[in-house]
Structure formats: C-alpha cells, structure tokens
N, C-alpha and C positions, 0 to 999 in steps of 0.2 A: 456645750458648756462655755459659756460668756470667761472669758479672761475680767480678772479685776484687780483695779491700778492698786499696784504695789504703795501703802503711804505709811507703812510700819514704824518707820522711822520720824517721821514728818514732824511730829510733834518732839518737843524736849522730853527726854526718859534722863530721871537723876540717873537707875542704875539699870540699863536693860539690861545686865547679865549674858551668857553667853549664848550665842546663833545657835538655836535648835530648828530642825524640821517639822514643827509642829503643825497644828491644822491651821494654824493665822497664814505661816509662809506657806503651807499646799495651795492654801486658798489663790495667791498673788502672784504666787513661782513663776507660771509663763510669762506675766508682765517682768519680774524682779530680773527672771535671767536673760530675758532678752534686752531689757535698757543696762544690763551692768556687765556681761561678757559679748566682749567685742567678736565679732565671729561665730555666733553662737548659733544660727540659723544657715550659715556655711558646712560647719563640722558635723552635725544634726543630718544634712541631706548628704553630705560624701559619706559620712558611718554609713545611710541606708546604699548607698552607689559602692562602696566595696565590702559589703556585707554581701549582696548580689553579687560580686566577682568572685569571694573566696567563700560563700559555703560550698559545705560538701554536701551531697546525698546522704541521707540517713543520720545527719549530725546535729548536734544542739549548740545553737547559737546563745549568746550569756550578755545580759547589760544591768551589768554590776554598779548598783549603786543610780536605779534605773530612773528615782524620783518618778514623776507624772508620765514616765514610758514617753518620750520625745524619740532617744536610740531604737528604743523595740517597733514604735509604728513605722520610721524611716527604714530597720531591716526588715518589717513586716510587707513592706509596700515595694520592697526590690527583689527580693528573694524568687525566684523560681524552683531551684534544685526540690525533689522529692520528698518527702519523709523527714524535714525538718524540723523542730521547733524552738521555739525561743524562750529558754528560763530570766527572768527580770524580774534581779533582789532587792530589796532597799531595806535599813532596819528600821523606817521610818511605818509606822503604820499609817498615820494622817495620807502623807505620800502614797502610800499604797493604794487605800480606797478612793483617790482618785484617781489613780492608773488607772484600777478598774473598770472605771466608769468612762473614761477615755477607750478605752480597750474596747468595750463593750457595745461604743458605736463606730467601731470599727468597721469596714465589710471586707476587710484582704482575711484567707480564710488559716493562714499562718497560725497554727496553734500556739498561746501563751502559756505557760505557768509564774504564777507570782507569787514570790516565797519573803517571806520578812523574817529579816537575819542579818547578824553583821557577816562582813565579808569572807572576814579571815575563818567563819567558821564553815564556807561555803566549800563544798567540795566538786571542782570540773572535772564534767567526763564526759567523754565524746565529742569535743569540741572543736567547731571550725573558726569559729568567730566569738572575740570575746573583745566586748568594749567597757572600758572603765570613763567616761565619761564627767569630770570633774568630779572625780569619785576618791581618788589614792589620797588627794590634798585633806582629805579628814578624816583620816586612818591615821593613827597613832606611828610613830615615823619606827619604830620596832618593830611592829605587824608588818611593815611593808615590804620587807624583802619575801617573808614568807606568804603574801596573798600571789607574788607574781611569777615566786617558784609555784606555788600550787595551780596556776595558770599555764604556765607551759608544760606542766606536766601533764596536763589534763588535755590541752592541745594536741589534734592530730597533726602528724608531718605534713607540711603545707599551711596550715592555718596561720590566723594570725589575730594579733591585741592590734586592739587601738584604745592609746593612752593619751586624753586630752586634759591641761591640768593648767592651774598659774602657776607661772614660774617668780623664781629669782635672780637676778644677774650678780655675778661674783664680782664685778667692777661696779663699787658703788654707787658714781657718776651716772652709769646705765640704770641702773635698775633703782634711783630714785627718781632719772627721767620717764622710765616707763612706767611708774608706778603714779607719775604728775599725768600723764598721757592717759593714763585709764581714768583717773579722776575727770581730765576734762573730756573723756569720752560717756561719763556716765551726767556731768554736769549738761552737754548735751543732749541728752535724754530726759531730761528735768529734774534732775533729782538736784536738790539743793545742797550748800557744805554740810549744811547740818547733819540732813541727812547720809550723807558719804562718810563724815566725824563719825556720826553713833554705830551703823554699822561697821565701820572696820575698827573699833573698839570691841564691840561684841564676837565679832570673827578672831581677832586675838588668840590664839591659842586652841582656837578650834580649827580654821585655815593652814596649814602649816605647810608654804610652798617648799617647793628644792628647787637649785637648780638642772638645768635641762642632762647638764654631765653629770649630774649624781643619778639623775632618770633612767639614763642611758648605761653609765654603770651597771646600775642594778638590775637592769631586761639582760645587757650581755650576760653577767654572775648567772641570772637564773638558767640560760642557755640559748639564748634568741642567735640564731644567726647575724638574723640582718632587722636592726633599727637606725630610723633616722626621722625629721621634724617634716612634717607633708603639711603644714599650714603653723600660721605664725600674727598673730598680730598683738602688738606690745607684750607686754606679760602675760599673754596665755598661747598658751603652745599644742599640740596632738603631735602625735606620732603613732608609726607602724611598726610591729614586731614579728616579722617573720620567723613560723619553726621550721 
C-alpha cells in the first residue's frame, strides 16, 4: 500500500468542522502522523521491543485505539512468547479496513483480532500488554479514568500499559514554547501555517491533552505500581505502567 501525501488541509476550508477519522485521513494517516508527531516512528518500534519483553505465554496483547495497526505490526514482529494474540480496536471503521489490508500482508504469524468499538465499552482480559497509543487524548476526559481502571484490571500481575499522548505544561511560558516547537517541527515537514491554522482549529475539542501529572495521577488511582515518562519530545510524551 503506497502511503499518500497528506494535503487535507492545504487548501482554504471556510468551515472544516471537527477532526474525524474518516476514509480521507485513513487514506493519508501514515504520511499525516509521521510529518506532525515528533517521535512517532521511535515509540512505534520500542511499543513492538517491550511488547516482546513483557508478554506473557497464553495472554492477549490490546492496541487500543489501533488506527492502521502501526502498535500491532511492531508487537506483531517482536513477540515470541506462545499462545498469544493481539486484539486491535479502533471505533473508526474507515481505519479499520485498512488495518486489514495492512494486516493481511503481513507474514509474522501472530494472530489478530479487529474489533470496531469505542473504548470505554471495550472489556481486558488476560492481558499482558496494553497500548493506548495517541488514543486517551480523544476520549471524553470523564471516560478516562474508567477506560485505565478497566485496564489494569484486566492486566495480569506483571504486565504493563504503555500510554503515549500530547501533553500540556501547567507553566504557560512552557507549553506555549512547546507548543511553537511542534509547529516549527511540522513546518518542517512542509506543512504550511495554513495548513497547521486549519487543523488545530478542527482538532479543537476533539484533541483534548492533560498534563503529564494529571496522567500519572490517574494510572496511580487506577493502581499501577510503577509509572513514569520513557521518551519525551516537546509535547508529546509515552510512558510505562507497571501491575
């Protein structure tokens, strides 16, 4: 499958209306998220390097909010452990039928299942590894205490979340630098102002970052042991959640 440039924006829209996942952005997604999250091909191959360190034998691995399966071919292609497989949700259906099809020239023999559904209705079980993947940040900021309790619950002793997300900095100063620092990392990439203007106009209220201590609050609440930030670049962040 040919990747094809992201130019959605490119043009003047009086009113694009709000960011959906529809079949225009499935189409563009690989180019979209690779020129606009800095890190994105970093987080992508460590998901699949400790998705191989912390499955278990007989357990099911989860990449919530899986878009075009990036997380599931990277656990797909590291994974040794037995009897595992990998459920990868998305509520997007567009999204989905190209997993598929991504999926499907696959040759790692790691069983899939791909379920379309939102999150919060999603129930973990047996789980050694669960990755939310720029997934929490557009989830209704009330659902999300209850998607990451139903995650650790569902997590066996041992396993772990990995939560990668853009953040906010509670010091202004910060986090309108990093927030100029992601513009000129995506200007960069060639995306033009116009284009950066229209989409994070449209992202508005559908994007809706936290900061990194309100993240971390809420893994501790649900019962995480041990989390803390394993890669960092300007406003977008991952972390690990030890049960």
């Amino acid at each position: 499958m040919t990747d094809k440039r992201d130019t959605i924006y490119s043009e003047p829209v009086p009113d694009p209306g709000a960011f959906r996942f529809d079949a225009g952005v499935a189409e563009v997604f690989p180019d979209m998220i690779k020129r606009s999250v800095p890190g994105y091909s970093t987080i992508i191959a460590m998901t699949g390097l400790l998705a191989g360190r912390y499955a278990m034998a007989g357990s099911q691995l989860y990449d919530l909010g899986c878009s075009l399966g990036a997380s599931t071919l990277a656990m797909r292609q590291n994974v040794r452990q037995r009897d595992c497989r990998i459920v990868a949700v998305d509520n997007s259906a567009a999204m989905l039928a190209r997993c598929r099809s991504v999926i499907d020239t696959d040759s790692h023999e790691l069983p899939v299942t791909l379920h379309c559904g939102n999150l919060e209705d999603v129930t973990i079980e047996n789980a050694s590894v669960v990755v939310l993947n720029f997934t929490l940040q557009f989830i209704p900021r009330e659902l999300r205490d209850t998607v990451i309790h139903g995650i650790y619950a569902g997590l066996r002793p041992g396993g772990i979340m990995v939560l990668s997300e853009k953040v906010t900095f509670e010091d202004p100063h910060l986090d309108e630098l990093n927030i100029e620092l992601h513009h000129q990392f995506k200007r960069s990439n060639g995306y033009s102002d116009l284009e950066i203007a229209q989409k994070r106009n449209a992202l508005e209220n559908v994007l809706l970052p936290e900061t990194l201590a309100q993240h971390k609050a809420r893994i501790g609440g649900a019962g995480f042991g041990s989390c803390d930030v394993w890669f960092q670049c300007f406003n977008f962040a991952s972390l690990i959640a030890l049960k």
